[in-house]
C-alpha positions in Angstrom: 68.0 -39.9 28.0 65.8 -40.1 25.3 64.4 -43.6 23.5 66.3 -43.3 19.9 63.9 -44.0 17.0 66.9 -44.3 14.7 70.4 -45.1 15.1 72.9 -44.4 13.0 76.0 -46.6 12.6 79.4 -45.6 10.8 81.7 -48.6 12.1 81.9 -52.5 13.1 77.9 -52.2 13.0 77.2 -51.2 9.5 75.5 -52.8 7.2 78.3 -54.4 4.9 79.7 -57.0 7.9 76.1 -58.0 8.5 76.6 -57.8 12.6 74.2 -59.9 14.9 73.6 -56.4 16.8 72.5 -55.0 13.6 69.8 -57.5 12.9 67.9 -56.8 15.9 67.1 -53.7 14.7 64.0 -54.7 11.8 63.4 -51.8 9.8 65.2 -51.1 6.4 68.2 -49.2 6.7 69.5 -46.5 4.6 72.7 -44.7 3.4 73.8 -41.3 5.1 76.6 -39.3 6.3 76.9 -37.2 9.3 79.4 -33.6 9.8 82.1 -34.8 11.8 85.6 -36.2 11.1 86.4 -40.2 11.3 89.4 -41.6 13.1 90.2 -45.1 13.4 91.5 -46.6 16.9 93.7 -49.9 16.5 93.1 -52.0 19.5 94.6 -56.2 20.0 90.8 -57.8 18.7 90.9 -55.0 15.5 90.4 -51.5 14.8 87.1 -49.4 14.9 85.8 -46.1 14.5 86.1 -42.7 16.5 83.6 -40.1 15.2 85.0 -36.9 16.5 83.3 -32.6 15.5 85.0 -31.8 12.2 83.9 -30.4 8.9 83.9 -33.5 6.7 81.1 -36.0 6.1 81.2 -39.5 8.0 79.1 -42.5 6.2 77.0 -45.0 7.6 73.7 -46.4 8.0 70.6 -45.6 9.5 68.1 -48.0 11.1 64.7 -47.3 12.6 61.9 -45.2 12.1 59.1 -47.6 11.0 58.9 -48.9 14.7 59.6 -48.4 17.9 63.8 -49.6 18.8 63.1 -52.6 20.9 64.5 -52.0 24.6 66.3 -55.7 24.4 67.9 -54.2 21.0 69.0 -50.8 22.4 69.9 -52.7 25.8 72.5 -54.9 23.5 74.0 -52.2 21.6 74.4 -50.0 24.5 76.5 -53.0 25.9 78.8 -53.5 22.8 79.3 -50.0 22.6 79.9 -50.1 26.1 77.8 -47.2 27.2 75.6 -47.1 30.4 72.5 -45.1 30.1 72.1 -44.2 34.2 75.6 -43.1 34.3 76.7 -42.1 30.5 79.8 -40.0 31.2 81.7 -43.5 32.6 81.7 -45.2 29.3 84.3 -45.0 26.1 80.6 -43.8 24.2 77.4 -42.2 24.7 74.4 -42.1 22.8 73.8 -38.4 21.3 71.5 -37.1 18.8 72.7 -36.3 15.0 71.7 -34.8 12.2 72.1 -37.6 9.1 71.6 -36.2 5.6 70.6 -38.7 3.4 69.0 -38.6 -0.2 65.5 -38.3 1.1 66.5 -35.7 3.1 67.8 -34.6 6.4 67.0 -37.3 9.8 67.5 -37.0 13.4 68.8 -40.0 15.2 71.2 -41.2 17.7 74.9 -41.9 17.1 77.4 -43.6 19.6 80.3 -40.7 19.9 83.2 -41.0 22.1 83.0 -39.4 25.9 86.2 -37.6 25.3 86.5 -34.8 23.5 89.6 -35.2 22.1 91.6 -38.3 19.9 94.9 -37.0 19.6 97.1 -39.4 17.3 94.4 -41.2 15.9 94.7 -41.1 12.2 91.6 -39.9 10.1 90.1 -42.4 8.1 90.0 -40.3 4.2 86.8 -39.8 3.0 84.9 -40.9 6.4 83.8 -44.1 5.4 84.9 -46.9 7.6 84.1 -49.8 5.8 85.6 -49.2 2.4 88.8 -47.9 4.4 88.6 -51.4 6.1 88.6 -53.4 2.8 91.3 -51.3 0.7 93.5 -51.6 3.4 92.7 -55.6 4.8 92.4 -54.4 8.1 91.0 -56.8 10.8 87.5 -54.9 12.6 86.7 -55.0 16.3 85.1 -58.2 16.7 85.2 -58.6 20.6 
């Protein structure tokens, strides 16, 4: 698997709930969508994000790129996001590589996506953007 230089987060790790996870990671962050189409999964500690292949635009963050990703910060975040790097298809997620547009233009970096191809009866979040979905709605956010 390749060492991500960027990450890209679109759920319980962006920017606006100011997650311990998300500090380990130094750089500045910026604003940035991906193609795909955003479902939310309600679980008994919250709901959170399923990026699935669709047409529309998913929002989030991207960290990294001024330095290398430490490997206790991607060792942590792998964890949370439950995904194990020797054996990736066991996990809910894997780390794969996407292409974020943002407004200085187009970045690779690395996105946790689900291992299944499919989230039938997950309801898409309008307007792929977790976090303001989350607030007009007073939803509670994965927090395990």
């Amino acid at each position: 698997m390749e060492w991500p230089r960027r990450l890209f987060f679109y759920g319980t790790l962006v920017r606006e709930y100011d997650h311990p996870l998300a500090r380990l990671l130094a750089c500045p962050v910026r604003r940035g969508w991906v193609r795909g189409t955003l479902r939310i999964k309600a679980d008994p500690s919250g709901v959170y994000p399923v990026l699935t292949p669709g047409v529309g635009r998913v929002w989030g963050w991207v960290h990294g790129g001024c330095q290398p990703i430490s490997l206790r910060a991607v060792a942590a975040l792998d964890l949370w996001e439950e995904f194990d790097p020797l054996r990736p298809p066991r996990g809910e997620y894997r780390r794969a590589s996407v292409a974020v547009h943002t407004k200085g233009g187009l970045l690779r970096a690395q996105a946790y996506v689900p291992n299944t191809s499919s989230h039938p009866g997950l309801a898409v979040v309008p307007g792929g953007d977790f976090a303001a979905h989350v607030a007009a709605r007073a939803l509670r956010i994965y927090a395990d």
